[in-house]
C-alpha positions as CSV (number, residue, x, y, z in Angstrom):
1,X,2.4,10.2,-18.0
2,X,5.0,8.9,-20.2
3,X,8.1,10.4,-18.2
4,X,6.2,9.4,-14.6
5,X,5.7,5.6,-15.7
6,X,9.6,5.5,-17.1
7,X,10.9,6.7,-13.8
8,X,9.1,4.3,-11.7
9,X,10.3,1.7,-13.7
10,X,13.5,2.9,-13.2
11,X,13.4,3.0,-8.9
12,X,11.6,-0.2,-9.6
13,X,15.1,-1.4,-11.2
14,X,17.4,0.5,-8.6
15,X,15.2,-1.2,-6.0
16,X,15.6,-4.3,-7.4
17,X,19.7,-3.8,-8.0
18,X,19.7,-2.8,-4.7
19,X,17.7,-6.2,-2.9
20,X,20.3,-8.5,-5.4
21,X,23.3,-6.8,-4.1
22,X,21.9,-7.4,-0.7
23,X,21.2,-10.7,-1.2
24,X,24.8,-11.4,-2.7
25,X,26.3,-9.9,0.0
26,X,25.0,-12.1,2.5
27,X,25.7,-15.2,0.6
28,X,29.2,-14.4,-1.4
29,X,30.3,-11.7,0.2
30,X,29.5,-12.3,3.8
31,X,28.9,-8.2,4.4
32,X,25.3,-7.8,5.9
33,X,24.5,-4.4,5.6
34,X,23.9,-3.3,2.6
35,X,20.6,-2.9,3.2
36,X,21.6,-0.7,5.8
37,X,23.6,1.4,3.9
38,X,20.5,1.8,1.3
39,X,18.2,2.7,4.0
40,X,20.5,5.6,5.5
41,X,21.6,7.0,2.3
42,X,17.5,7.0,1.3
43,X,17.1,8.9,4.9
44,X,19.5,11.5,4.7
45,X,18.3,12.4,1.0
46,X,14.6,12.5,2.5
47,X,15.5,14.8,5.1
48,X,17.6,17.2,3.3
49,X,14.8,17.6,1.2
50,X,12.5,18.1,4.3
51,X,15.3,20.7,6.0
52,X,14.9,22.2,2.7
53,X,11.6,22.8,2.1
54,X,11.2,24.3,5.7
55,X,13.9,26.6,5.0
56,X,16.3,25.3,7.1
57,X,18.9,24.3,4.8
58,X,21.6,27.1,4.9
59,X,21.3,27.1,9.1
60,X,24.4,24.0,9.6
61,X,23.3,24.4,13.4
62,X,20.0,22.1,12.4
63,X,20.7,20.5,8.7
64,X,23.7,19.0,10.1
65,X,22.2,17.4,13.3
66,X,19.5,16.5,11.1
67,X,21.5,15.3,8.5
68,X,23.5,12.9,11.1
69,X,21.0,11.4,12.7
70,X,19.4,10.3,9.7
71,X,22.4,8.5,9.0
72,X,23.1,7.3,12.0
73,X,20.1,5.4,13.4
74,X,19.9,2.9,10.1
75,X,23.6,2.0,11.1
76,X,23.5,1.3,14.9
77,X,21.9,-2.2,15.6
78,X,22.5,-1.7,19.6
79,X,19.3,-0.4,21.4
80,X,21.2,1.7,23.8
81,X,23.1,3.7,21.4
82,X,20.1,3.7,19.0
83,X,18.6,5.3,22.0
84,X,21.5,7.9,22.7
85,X,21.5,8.9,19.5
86,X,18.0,10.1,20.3
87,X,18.5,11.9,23.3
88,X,22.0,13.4,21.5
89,X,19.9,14.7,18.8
90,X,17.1,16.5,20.9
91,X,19.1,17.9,23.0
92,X,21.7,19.2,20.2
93,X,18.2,20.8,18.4
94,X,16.8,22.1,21.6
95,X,19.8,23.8,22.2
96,X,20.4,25.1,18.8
97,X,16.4,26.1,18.9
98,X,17.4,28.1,22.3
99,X,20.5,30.0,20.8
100,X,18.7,30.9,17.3
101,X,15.2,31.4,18.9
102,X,15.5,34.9,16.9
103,X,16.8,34.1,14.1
104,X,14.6,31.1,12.7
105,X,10.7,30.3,13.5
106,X,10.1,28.2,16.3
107,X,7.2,26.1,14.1
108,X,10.4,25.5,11.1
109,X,12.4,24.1,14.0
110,X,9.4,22.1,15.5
111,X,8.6,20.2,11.5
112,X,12.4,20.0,11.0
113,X,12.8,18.1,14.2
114,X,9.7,16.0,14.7
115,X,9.7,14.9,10.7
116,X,13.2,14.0,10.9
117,X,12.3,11.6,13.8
118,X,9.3,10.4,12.1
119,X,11.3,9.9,8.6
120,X,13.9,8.1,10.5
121,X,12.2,6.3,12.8
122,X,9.6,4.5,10.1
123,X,11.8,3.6,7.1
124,X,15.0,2.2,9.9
125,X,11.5,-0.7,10.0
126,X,13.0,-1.6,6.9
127,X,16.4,-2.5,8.3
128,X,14.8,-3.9,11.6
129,X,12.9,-6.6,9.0
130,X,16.2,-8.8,9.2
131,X,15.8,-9.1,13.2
132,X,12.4,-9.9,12.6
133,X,12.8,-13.1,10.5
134,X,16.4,-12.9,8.7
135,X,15.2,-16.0,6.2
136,X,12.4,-13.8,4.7
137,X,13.1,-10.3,5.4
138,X,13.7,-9.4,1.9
139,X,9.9,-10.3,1.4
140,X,8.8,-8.0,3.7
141,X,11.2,-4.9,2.9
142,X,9.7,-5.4,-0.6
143,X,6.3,-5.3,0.4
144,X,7.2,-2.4,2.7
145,X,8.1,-0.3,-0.5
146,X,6.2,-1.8,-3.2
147,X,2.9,-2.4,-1.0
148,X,3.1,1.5,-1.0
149,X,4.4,3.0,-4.4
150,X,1.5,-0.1,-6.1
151,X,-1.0,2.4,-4.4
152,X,-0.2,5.5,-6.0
153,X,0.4,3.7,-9.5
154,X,-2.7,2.1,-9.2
155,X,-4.9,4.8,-8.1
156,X,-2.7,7.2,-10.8
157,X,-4.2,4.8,-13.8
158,X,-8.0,4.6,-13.1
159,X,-8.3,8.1,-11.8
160,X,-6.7,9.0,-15.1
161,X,-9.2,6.9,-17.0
162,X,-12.1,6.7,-14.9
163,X,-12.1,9.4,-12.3
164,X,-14.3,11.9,-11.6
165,X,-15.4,12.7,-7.8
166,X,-11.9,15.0,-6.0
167,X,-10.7,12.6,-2.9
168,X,-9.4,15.6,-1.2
169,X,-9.3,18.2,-3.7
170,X,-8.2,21.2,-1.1
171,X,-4.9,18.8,-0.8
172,X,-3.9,16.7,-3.4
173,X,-6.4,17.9,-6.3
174,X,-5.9,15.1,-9.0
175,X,-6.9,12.3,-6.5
176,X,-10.0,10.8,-7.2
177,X,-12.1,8.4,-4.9
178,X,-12.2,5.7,-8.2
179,X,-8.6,6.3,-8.4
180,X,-8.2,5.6,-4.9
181,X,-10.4,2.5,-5.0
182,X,-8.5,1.3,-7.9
183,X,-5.2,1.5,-6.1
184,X,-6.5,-0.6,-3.0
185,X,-7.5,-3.2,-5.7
186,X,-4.4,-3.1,-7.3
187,X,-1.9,-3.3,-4.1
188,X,-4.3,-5.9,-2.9
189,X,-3.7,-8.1,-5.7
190,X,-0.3,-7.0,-5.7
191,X,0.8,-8.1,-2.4
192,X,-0.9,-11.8,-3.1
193,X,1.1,-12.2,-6.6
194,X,4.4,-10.8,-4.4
195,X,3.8,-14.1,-1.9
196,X,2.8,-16.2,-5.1
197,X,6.1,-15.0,-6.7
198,X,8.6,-15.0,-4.1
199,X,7.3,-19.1,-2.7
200,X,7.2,-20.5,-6.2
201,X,10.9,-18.9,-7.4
202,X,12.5,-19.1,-4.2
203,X,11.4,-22.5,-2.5
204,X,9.3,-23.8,-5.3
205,X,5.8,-23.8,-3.9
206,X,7.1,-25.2,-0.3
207,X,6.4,-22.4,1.5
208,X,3.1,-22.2,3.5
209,X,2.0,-18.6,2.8
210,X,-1.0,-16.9,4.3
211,X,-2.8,-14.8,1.2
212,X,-5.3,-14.0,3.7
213,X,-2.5,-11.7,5.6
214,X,-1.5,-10.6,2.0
215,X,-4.5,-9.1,0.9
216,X,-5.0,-8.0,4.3
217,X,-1.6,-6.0,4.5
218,X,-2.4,-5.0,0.6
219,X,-5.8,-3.2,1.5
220,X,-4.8,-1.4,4.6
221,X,-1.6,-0.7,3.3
222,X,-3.1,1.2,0.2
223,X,-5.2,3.5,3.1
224,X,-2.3,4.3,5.0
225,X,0.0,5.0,1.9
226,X,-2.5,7.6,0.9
227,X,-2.4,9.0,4.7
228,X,0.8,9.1,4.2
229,X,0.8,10.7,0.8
230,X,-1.7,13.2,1.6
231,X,0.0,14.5,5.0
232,X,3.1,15.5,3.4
233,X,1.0,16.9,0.6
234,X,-0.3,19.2,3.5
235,X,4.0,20.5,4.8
236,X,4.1,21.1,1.0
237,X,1.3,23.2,0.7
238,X,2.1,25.5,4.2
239,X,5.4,25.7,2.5
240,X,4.5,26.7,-1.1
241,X,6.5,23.9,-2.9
242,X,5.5,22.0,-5.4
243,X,7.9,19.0,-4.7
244,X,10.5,18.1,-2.1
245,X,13.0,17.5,-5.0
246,X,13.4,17.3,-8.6
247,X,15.8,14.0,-8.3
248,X,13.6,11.7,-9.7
249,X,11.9,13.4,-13.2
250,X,8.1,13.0,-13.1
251,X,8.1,12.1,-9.4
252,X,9.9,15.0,-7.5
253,X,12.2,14.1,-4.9
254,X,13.1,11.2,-2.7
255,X,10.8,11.9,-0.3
256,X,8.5,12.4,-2.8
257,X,8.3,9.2,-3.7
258,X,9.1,7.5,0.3
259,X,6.4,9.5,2.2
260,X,3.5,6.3,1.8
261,X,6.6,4.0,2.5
262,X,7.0,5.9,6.0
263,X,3.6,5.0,7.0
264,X,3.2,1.7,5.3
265,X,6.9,0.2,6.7
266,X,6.1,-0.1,10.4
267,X,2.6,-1.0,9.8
268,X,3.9,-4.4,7.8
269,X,6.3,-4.2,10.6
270,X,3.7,-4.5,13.3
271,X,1.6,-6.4,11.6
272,X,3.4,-9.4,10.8
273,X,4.2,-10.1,14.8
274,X,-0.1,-10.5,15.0
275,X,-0.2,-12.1,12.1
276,X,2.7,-13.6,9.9
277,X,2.5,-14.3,6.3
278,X,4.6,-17.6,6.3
279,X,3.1,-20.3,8.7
């Protein structure tokens, strides 16, 4: 437990180095895309680890498309090359599927492809916060990542303390329904403390926020992290890992600890054109 809780801290502080670079960069430096940069680099390491786990690493025909794409779509603010860039890729994988058809499995080609997409597709939301609202879009990339990891370290504590009925024990067996409850609570408060936090340091109290929306994002945030959690729990059990990586000690790898974050970022993305949080 010891080792877990010390490395969240620590993404906790690289997260939070990362934001206050971002935010210096705008202001002093007058470079924008930091965040950018953070979001590609966290997207390539994901889907290496993905390519890996499928067993897909050592074929360059599709790690390297793979690899490239992921890099690429975080960087290209135009919609028509963002879109290119789509097409490019599946037609560079189908290709590469058609030449190698007897060389690799059709289903490693099919979860190589369609979770690269997916991993690409749902943290880029984080980058796409800025277009969204560029005063407050650090709120909402931090809600995006915390509003997901809360979850897991929530739920991690009570079911550790308290729980005893399996959530989904033929998955993920250490999950607990209390634990799971106990993270919903958590990220629920969490999310109202993050709006509390960021009006009174930022604009001292000026801000109109809506803690309704908050708690709102918080509790159906915590379910879809889970989802999320649970259905890449399911890739790791068809292919017999344990984790994705070993980069972050007590948490496995980078995707490891972003797979909530890809279901929870385009929900708060969504979300906050039905309902904002800053009226």
């Amino acid at each position: 437990m010891f080792k877990r809780t010390l490395s969240g801290f620590l993404v906790v502080g690289v997260l939070s180095a990362i934001i206050g670079i971002q935010y210096l960069s705008e202001h002093f430096l007058n470079f924008e895309y930091s965040l950018n940069m953070m979001i590609a680099l966290i997207t390539v390491t994901a889907v290496y680890e993905l390519v890996s786990a499928v067993g897909l690493r050592k074929d360059f025909a599709f790690l390297i498309p793979c690899l490239l794409f992921a890099a690429a779509i975080p960087l290209i603010p135009d919609l028509y090359w963002s879109m290119f860039t789509y097409f490019l890729f599946t037609v560079i994988i189908l290709v590469s599927a058609i030449y190698h058809y007897k060389k690799v499995q059709f289903q490693d080609i099919v979860v190589a492809f369609s979770m690269t997409l997916v991993i690409t597709t749902a943290l880029n939301t984080a980058s796409l916060m800025r277009y969204l609202d560029p005063l407050h879009y650090m709120l909402y990339v931090v809600m995006a990542f915390f509003g997901a990891w809360f979850t897991d370290v929530g739920a991690y504590f009570v079911g550790s303390f308290i729980g005893k009925h399996k959530l989904c024990p033929n998955i993920s067996p250490k999950k607990t329904v209390e634990g799971a409850i106990g993270g919903i609570i958590a990220n629920i408060g969490l999310m109202m403390l993050l709006g509390l936090l960021y009006n009174s340091i930022f604009f001292q109290l000026q801000l109109t926020m809506s803690y309704l929306a908050l708690a709102i994002i918080g509790g159906i945030a915590s379910v879809l992290s889970m989802i999320g959690d649970l259905s890449f729990s399911i890739i790791k059990r068809i292919y017999n890992v344990k984790d994705f990586g070993n980069l972050i000690p007590g948490h496995g790898g980078m995707l490891d600890r972003f797979d909530s974050v890809i279901i929870v970022g385009p929900f708060i993305y969504l979300f906050l054109h039905l309902l904002p949080v800053i009226l």
